[in-house]
C-alpha positions in Angstrom: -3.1 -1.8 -44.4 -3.9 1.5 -45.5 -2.5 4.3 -44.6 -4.9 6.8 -42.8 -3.8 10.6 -43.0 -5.5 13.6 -41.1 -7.7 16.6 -43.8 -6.3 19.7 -43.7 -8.6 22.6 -42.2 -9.0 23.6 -45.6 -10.1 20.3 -46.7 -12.4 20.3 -43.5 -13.7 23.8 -44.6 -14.8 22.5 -48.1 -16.4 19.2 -46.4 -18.7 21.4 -44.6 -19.3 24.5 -47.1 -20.6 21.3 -49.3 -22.7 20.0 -46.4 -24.2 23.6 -46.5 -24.8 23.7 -49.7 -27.1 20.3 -49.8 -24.7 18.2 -51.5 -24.9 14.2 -50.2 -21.7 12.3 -48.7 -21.4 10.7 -51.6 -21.1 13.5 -53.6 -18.5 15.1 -51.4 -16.5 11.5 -51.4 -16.8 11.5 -55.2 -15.8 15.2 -55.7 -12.5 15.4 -53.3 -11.9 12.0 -53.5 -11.4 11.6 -49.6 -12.4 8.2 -47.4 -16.1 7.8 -47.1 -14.9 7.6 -43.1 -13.4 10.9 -42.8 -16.0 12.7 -44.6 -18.4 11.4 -42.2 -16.8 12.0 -39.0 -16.0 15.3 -40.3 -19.9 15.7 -40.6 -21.0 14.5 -37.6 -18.1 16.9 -35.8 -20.0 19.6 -37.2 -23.4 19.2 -36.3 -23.2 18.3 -33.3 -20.5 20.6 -31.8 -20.6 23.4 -34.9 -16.5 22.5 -34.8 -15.2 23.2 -38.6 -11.4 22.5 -38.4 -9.2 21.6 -35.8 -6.6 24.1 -34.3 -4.4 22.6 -32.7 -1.5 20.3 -34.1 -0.2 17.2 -32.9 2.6 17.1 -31.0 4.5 14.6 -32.1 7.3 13.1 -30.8 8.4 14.2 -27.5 12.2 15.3 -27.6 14.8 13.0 -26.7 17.0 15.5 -24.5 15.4 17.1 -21.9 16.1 20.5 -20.9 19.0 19.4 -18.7 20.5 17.5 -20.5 20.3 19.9 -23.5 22.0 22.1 -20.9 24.8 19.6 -20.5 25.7 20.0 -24.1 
């Protein structure tokens, strides 16, 4: 199985600046050399909501000590 890993907000940037510009999703797939997939749903995120990048980050895994129990330590 493939691995599937997130575009940067740069990488999101350039998706839609060549969106923009006219080029096709197949261009843009072919030029960055990113999943058809991603290029798409980074598309569609635009146009409909006018969203370009996402601000946020994950959170990742939660900590295994709580505040208490860092405490403790």
């Amino acid at each position: 199985m493939a691995v599937r890993r997130e575009l940067t907000n740069f990488e999101s940037g350039m998706v839609v600046g060549s969106i923009r510009m006219g080029h096709s999703i197949s261009d843009i797939v072919r030029e960055f050399n990113i999943a058809r997939s991603l290029v798409s749903r980074v598309c569609r995120e635009y146009l409909i909501s006018g969203i370009t990048s996402h601000h946020g980050q994950r959170s990742g895994r939660p900590p295994a000590l709580n505040d208490r129990d860092q405490r403790r330590l």
